[in-house]
N, CA and C atoms as an extended XYZ file, in Angstrom:
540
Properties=species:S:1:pos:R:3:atomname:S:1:resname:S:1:resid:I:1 pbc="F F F"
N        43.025       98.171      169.402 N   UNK     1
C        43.157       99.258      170.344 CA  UNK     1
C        42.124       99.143      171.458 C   UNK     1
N        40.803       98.752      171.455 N   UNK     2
C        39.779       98.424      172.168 CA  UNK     2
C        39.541       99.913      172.181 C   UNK     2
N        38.602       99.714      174.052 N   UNK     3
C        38.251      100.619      174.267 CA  UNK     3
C        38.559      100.949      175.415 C   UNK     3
N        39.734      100.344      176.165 N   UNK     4
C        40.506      100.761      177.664 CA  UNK     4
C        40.728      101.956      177.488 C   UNK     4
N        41.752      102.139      178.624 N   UNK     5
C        42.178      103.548      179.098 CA  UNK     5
C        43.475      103.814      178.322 C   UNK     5
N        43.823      104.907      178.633 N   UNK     6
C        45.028      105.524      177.819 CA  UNK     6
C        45.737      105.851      179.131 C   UNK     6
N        47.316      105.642      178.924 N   UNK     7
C        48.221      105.929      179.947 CA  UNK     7
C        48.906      107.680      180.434 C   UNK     7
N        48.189      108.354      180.621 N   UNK     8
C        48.158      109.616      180.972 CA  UNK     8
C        49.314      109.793      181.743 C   UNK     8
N        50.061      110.566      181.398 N   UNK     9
C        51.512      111.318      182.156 CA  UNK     9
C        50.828      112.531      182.406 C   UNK     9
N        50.931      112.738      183.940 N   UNK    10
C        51.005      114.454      184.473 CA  UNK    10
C        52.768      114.830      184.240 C   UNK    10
N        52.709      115.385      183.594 N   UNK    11
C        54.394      116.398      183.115 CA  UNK    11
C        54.396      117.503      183.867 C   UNK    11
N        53.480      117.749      183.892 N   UNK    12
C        53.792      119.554      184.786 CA  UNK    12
C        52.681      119.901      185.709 C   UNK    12
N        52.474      120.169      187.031 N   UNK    13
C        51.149      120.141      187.958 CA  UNK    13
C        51.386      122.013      188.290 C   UNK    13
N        50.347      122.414      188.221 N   UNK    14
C        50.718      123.981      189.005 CA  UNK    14
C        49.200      123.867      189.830 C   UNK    14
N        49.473      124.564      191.056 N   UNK    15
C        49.640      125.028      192.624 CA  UNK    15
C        49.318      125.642      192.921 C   UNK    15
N        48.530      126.571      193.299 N   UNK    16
C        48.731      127.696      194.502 CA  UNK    16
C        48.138      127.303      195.842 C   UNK    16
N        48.963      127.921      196.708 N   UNK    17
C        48.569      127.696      198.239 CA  UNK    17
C        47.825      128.885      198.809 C   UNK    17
N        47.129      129.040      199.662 N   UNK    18
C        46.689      130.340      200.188 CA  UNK    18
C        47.055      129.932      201.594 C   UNK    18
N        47.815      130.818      202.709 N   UNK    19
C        47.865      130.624      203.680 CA  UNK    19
C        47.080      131.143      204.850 C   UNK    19
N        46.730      130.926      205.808 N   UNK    20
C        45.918      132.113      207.000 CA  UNK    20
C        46.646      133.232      206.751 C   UNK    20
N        47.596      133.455      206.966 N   UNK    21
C        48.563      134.078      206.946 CA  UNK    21
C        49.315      134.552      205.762 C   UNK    21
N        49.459      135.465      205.024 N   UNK    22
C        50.202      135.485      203.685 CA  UNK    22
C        51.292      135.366      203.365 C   UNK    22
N        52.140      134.961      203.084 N   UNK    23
C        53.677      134.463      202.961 CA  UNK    23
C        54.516      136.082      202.431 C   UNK    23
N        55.038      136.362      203.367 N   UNK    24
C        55.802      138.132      203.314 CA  UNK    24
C        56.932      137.430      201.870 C   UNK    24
N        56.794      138.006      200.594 N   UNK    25
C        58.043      137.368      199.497 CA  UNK    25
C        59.268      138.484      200.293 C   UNK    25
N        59.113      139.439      200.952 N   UNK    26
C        60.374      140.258      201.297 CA  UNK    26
C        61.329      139.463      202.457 C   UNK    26
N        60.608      138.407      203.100 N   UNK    27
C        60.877      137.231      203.826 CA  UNK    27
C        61.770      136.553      203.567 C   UNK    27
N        61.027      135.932      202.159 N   UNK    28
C        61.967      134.747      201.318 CA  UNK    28
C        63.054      135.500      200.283 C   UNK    28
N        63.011      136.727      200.470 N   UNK    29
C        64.427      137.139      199.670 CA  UNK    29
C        65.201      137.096      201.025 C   UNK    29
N        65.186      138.076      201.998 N   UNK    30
C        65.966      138.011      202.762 CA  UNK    30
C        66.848      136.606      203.850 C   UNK    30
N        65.436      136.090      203.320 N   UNK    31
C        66.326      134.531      204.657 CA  UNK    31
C        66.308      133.658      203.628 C   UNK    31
N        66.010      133.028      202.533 N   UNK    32
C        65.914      132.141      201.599 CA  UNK    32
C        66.793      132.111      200.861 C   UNK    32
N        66.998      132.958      200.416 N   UNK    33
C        67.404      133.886      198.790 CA  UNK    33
C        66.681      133.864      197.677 C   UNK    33
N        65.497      134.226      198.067 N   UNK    34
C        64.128      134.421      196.614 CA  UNK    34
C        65.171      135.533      195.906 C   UNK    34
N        64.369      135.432      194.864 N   UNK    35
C        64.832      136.324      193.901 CA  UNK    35
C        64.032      136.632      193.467 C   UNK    35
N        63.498      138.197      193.336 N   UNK    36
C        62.717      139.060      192.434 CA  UNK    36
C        62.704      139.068      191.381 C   UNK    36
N        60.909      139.137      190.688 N   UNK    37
C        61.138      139.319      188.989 CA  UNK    37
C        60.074      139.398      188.982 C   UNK    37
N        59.499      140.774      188.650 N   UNK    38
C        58.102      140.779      187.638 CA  UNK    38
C        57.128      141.512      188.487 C   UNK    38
N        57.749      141.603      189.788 N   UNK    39
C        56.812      141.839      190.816 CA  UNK    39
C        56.379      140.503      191.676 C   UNK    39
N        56.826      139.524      191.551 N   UNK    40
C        56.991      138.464      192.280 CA  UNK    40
C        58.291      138.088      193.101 C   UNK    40
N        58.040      137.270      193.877 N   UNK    41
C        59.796      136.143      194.059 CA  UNK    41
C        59.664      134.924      194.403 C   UNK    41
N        60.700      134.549      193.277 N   UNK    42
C        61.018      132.905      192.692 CA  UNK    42
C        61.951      132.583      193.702 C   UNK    42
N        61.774      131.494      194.292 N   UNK    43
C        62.445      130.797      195.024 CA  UNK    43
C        62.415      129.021      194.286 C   UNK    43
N        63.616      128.854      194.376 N   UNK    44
C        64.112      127.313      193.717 CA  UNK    44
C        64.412      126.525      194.801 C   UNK    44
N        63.447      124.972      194.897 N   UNK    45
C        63.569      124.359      195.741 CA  UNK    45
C        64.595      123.187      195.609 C   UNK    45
N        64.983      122.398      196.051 N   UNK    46
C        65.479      120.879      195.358 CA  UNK    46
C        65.202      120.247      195.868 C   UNK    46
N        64.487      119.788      197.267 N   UNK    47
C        63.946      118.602      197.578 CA  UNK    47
C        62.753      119.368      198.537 C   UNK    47
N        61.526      119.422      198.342 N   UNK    48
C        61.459      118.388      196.726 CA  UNK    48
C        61.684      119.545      195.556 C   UNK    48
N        61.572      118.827      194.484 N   UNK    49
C        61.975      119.908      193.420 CA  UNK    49
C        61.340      120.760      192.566 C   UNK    49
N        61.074      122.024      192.607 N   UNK    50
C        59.981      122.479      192.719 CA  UNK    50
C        60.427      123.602      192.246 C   UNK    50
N        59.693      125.033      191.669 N   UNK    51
C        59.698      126.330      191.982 CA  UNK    51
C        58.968      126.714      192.544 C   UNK    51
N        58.833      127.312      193.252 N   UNK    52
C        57.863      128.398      193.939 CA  UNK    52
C        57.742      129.852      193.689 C   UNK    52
N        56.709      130.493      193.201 N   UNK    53
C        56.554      131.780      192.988 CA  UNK    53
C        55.920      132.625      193.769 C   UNK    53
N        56.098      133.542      195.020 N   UNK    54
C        55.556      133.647      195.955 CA  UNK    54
C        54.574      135.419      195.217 C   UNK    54
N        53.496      135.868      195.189 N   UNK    55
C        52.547      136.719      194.765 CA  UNK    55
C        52.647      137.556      195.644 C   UNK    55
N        52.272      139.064      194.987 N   UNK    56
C        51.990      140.458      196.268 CA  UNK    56
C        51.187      139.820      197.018 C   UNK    56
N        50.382      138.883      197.104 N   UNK    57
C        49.317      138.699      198.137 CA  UNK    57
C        49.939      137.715      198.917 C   UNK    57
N        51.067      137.120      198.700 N   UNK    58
C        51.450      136.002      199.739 CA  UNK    58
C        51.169      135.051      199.665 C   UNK    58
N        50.816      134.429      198.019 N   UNK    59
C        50.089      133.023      197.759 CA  UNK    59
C        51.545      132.411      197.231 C   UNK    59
N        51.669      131.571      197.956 N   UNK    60
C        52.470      130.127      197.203 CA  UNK    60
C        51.929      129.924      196.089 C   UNK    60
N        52.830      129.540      194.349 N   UNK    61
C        52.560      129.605      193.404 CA  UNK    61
C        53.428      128.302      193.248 C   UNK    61
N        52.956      126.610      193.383 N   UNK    62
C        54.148      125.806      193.034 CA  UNK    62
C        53.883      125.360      191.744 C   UNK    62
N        55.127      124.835      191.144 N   UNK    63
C        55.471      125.065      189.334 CA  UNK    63
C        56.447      123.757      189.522 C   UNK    63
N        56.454      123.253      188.454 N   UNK    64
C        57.438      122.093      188.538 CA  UNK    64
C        57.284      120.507      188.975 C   UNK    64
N        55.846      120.505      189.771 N   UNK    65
C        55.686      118.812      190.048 CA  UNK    65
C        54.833      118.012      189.574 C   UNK    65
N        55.213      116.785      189.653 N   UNK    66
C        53.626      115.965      188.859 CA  UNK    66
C        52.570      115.481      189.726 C   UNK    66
N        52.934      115.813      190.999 N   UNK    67
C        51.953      115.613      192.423 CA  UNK    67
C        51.316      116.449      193.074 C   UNK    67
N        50.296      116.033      193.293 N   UNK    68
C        49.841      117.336      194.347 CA  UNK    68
C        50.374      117.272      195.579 C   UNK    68
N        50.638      115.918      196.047 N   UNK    69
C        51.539      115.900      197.356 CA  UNK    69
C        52.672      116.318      197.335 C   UNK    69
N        53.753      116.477      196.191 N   UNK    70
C        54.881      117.262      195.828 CA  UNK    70
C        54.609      118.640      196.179 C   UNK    70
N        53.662      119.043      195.266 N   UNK    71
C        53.218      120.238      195.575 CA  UNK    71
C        53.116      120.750      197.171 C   UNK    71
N        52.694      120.206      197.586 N   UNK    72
C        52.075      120.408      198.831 CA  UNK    72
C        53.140      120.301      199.797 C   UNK    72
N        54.350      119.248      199.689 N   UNK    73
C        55.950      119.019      200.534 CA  UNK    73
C        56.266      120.506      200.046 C   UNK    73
N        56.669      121.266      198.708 N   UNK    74
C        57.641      122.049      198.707 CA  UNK    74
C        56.927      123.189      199.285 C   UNK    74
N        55.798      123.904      199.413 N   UNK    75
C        54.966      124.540      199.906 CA  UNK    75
C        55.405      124.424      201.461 C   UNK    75
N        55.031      123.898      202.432 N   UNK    76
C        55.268      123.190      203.371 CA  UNK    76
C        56.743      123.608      203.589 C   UNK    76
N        57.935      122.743      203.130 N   UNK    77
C        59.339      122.907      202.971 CA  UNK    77
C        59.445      124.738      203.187 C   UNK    77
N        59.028      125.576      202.299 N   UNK    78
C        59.064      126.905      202.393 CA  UNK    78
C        58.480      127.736      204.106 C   UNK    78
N        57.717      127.403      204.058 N   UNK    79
C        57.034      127.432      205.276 CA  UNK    79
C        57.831      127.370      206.225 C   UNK    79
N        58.454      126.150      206.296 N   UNK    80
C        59.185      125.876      207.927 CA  UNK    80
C        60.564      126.506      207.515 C   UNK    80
N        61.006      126.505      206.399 N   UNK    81
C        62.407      127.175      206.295 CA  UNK    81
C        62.081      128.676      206.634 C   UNK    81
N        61.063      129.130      206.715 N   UNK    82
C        60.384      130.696      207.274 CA  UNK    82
C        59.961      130.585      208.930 C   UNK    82
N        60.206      129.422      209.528 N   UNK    83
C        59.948      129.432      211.068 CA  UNK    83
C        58.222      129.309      210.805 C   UNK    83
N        57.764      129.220      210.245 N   UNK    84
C        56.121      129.045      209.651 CA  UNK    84
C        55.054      127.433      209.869 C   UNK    84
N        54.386      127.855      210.560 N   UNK    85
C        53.325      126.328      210.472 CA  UNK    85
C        52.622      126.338      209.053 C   UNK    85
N        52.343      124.895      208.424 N   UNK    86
C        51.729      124.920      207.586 CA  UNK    86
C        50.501      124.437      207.612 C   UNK    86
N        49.758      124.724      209.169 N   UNK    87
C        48.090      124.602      209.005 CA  UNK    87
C        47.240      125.420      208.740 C   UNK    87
N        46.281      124.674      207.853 N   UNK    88
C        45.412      125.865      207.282 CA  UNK    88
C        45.802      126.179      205.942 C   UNK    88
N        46.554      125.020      205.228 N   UNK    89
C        47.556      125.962      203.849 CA  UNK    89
C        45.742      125.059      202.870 C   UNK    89
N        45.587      126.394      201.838 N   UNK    90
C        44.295      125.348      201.325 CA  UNK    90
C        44.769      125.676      199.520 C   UNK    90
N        44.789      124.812      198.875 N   UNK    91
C        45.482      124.355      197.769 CA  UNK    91
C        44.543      124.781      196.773 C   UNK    91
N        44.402      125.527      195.424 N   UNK    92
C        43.707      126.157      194.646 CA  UNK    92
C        44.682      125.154      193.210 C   UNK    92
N        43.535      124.365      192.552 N   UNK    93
C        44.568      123.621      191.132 CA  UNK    93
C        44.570      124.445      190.516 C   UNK    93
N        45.660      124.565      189.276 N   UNK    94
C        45.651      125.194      188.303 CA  UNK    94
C        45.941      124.510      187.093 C   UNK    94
N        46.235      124.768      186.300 N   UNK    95
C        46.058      123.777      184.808 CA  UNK    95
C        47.403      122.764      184.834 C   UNK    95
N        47.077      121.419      184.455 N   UNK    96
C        47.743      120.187      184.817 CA  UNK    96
C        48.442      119.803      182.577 C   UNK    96
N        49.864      120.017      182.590 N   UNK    97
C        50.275      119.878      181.522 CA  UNK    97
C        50.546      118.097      181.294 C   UNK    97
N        50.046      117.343      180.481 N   UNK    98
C        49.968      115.781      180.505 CA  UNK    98
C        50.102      115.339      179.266 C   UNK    98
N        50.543      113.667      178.678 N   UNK    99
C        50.495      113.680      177.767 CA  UNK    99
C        50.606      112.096      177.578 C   UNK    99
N        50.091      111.522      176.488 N   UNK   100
C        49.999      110.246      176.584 CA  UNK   100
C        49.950      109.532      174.969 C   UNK   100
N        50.104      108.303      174.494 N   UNK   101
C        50.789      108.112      173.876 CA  UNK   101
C        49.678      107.047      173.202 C   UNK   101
N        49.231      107.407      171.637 N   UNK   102
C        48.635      106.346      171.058 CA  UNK   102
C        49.776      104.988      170.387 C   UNK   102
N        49.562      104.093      170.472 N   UNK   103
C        49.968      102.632      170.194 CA  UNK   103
C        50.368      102.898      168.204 C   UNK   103
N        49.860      104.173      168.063 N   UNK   104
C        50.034      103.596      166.497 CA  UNK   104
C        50.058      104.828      165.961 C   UNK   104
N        50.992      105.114      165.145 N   UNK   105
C        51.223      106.414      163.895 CA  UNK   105
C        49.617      107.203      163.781 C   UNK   105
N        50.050      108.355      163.538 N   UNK   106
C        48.633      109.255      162.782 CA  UNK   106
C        48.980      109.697      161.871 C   UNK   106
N        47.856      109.958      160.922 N   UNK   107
C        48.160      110.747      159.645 CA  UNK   107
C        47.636      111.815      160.060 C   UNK   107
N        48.890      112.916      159.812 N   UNK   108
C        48.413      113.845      160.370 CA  UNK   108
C        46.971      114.865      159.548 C   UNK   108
N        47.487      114.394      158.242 N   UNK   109
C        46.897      115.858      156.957 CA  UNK   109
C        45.386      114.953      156.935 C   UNK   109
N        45.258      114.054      157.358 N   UNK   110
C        43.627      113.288      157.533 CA  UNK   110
C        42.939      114.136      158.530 C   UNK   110
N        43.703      114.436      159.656 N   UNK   111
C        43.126      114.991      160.579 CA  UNK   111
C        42.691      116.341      160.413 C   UNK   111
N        43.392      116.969      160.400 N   UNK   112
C        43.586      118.690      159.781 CA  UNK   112
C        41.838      118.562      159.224 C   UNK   112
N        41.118      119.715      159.719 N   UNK   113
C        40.228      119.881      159.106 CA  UNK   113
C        38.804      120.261      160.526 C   UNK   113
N        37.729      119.398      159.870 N   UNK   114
C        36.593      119.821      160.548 CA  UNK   114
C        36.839      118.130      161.138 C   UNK   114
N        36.326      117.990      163.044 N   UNK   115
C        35.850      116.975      163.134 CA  UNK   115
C        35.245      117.135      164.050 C   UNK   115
N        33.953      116.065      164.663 N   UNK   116
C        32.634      116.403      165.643 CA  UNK   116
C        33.634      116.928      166.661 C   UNK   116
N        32.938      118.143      167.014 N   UNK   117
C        33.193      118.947      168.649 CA  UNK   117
C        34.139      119.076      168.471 C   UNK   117
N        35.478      119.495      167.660 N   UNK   118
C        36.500      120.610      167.295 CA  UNK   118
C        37.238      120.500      165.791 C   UNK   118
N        37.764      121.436      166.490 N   UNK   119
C        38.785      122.275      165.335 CA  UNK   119
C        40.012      122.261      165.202 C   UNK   119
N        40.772      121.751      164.021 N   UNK   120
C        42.126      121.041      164.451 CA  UNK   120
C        43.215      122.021      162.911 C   UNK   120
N        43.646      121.958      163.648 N   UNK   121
C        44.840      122.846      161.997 CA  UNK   121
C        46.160      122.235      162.544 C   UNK   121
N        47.139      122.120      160.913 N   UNK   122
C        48.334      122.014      161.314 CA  UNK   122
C        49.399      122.714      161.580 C   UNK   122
N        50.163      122.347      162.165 N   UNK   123
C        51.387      123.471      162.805 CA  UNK   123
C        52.770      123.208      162.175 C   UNK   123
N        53.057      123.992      161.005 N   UNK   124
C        54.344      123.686      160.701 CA  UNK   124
C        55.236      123.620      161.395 C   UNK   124
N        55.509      125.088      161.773 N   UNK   125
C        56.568      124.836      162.908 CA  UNK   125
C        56.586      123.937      164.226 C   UNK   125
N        55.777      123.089      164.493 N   UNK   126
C        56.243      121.883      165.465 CA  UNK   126
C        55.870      121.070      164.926 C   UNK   126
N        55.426      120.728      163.429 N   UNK   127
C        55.114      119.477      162.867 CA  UNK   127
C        53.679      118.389      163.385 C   UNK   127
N        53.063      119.545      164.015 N   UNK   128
C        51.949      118.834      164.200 CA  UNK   128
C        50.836      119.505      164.502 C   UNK   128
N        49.653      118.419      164.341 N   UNK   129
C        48.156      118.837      164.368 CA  UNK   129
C        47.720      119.512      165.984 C   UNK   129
N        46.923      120.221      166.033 N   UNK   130
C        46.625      121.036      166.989 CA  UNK   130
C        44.937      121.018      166.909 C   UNK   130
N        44.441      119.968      167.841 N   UNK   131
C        42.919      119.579      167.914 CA  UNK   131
C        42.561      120.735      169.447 C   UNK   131
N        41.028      121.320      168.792 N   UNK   132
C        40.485      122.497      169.626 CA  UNK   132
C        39.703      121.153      170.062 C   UNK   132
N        39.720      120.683      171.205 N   UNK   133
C        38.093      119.782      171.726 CA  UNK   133
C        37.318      120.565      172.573 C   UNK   133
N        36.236      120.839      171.938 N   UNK   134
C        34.973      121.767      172.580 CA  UNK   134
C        34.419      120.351      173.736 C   UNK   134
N        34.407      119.152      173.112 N   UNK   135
C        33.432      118.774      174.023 CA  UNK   135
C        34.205      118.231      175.639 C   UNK   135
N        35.892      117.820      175.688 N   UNK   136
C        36.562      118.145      176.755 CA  UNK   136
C        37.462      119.452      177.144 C   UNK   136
N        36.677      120.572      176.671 N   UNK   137
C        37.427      121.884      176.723 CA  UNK   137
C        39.169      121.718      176.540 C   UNK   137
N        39.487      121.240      175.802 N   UNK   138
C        41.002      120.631      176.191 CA  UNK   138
C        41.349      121.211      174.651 C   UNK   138
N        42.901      121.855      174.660 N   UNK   139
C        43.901      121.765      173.119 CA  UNK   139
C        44.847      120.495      172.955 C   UNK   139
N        44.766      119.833      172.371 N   UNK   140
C        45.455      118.416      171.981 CA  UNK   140
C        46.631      119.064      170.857 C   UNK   140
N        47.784      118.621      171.211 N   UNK   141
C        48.615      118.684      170.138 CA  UNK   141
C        49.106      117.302      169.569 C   UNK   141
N        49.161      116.773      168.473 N   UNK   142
C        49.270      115.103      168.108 CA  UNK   142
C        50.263      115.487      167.281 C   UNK   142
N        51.454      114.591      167.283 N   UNK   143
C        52.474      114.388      165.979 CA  UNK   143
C        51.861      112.772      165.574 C   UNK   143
N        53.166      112.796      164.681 N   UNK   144
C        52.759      111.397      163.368 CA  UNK   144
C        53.190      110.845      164.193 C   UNK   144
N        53.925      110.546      165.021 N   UNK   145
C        54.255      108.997      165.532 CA  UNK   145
C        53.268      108.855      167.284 C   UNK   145
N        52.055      109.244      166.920 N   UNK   146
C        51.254      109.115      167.915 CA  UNK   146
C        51.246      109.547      169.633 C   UNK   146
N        52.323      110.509      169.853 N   UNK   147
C        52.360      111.086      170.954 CA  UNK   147
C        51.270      112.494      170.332 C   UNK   147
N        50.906      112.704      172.141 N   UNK   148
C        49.739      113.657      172.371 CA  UNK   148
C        49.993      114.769      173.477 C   UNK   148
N        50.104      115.780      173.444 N   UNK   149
C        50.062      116.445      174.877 CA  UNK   149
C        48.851      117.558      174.922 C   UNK   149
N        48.936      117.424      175.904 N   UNK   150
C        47.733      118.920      176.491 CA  UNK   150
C        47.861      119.945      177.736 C   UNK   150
N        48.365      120.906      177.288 N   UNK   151
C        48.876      121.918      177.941 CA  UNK   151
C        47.775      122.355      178.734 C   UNK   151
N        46.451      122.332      178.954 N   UNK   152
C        45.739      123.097      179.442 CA  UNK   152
C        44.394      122.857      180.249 C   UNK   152
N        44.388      120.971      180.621 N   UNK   153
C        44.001      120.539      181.128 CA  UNK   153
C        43.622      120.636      182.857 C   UNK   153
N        42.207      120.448      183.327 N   UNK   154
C        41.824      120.594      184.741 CA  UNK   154
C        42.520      119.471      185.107 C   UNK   154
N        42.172      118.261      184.877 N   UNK   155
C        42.615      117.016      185.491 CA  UNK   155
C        43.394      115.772      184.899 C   UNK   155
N        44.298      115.253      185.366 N   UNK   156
C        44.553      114.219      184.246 CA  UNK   156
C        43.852      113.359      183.748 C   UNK   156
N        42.339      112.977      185.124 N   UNK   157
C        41.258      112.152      184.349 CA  UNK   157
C        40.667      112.698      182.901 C   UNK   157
N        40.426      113.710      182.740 N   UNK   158
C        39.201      114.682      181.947 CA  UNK   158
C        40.397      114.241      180.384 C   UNK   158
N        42.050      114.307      180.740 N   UNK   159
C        43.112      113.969      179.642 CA  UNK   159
C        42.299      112.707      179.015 C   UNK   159
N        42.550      111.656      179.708 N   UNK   160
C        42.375      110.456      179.432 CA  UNK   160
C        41.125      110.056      178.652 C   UNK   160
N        39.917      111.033      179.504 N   UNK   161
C        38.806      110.557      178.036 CA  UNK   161
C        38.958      111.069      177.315 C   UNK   161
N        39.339      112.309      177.275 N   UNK   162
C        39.594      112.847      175.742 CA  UNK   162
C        40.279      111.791      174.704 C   UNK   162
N        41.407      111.336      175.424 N   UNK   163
C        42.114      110.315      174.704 CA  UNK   163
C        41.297      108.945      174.859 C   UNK   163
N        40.933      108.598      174.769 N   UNK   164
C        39.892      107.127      174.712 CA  UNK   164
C        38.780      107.988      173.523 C   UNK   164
N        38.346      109.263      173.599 N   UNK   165
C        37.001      109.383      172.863 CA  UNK   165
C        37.670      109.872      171.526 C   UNK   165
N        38.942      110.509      171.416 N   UNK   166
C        39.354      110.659      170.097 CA  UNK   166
C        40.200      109.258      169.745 C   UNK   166
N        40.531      108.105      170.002 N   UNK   167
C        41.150      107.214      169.528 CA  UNK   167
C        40.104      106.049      169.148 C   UNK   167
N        38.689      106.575      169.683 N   UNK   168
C        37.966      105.757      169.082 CA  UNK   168
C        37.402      106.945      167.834 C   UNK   168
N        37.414      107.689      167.394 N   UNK   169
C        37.021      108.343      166.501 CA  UNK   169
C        38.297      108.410      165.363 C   UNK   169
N        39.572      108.264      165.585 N   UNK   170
C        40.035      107.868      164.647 CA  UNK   170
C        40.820      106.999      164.241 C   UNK   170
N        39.988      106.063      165.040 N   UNK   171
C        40.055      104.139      164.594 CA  UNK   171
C        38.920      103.994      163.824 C   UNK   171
N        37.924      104.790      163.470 N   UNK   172
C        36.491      104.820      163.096 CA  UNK   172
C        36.915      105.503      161.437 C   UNK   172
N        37.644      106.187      161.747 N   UNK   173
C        37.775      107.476      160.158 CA  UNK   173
C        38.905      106.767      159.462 C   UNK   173
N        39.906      105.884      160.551 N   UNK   174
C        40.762      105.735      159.424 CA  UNK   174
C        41.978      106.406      159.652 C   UNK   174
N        42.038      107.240      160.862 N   UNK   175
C        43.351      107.954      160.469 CA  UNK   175
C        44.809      107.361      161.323 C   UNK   175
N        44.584      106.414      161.949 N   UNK   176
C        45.804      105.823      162.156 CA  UNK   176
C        46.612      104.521      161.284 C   UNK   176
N        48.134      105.002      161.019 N   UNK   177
C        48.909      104.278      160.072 CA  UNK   177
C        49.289      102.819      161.234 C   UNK   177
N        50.113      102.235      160.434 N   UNK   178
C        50.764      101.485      160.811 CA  UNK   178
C        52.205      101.402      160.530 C   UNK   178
N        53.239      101.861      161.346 N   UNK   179
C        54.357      101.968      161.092 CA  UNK   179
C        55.331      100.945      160.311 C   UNK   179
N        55.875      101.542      159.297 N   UNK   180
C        56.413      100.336      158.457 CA  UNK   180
C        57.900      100.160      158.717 C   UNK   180
């Protein structure tokens, strides 16, 4: 396994835009066709492909891409379909959903338990271990056939060591199988 990098998938990027200007959502119902819900309005993009959730305050909320430049086209895209410039739009990250893939089976019930800098239990109902990492603030979810995701990640870099610093810790303990 060494000690390279791990191949990190961004799956889900979220967005918000703040504009000079606040984006009126009574705007994007009427000329768009947003649609209200919650006290917001959702507007569905397709190129690029995107949701957008526009806030009482007029913040672009984008949902749906693995780019920040995605992000930043459908944002944009909204904008000019509103007769709107998009200078000055300044981009606020929000938690980046990613997930990446060890080379080799885990046992899961090895893991389950106490290990340095978190706390991991298993999850029946999705069949897998659920690692707390204190020391990359990150929740890891791992099944047996060595896929990983993390719902709650700042960056996809910060993903990746996590994954390099737990695959050397359990290449060290022992807890990866070898698929037969």
């Amino acid at each position: 396994m060494g000690t390279g990098t791990v191949d990190v998938r961004v799956e889900n990027l979220l967005v918000r835009f703040v504009c000079p200007e606040p984006v009126d959502p009574e705007q994007v119902v009427n000329e768009l066709g947003g649609q209200r819900n919650s006290g917001v309005v959702i507007k569905a993009m397709d190129r690029p492909r995107a949701t957008l959730v526009i806030d009482k305050e007029g913040r672009i909320v984008v949902h749906g891409t693995h780019r920040i430049e995605a992000a930043r086209a459908a944002a944009k895209e909204l904008l000019l379909r509103l007769g709107r410039d998009d200078g000055g739009l300044e981009a606020e990250m929000g938690p980046v959903v990613a997930s990446f893939q060890f080379q080799r089976g885990l046992n899961l019930q090895a893991i389950a338990g106490e290990l340095p800098s978190a706390t991991t239990e298993y999850d029946d109902r999705l069949g897998c271990t659920t690692l707390h990492d204190q020391r990359h603030s990150l929740t890891l979810q791992m099944w047996p056939n060595g896929r990983c995701v993390v719902a709650d990640a700042r960056h996809a870099n910060m993903v990746a060591m996590a994954a390099v610093h737990w695959r050397g810790v359990f290449e060290e303990r022992g807890y990866f199988v070898d698929e037969a």
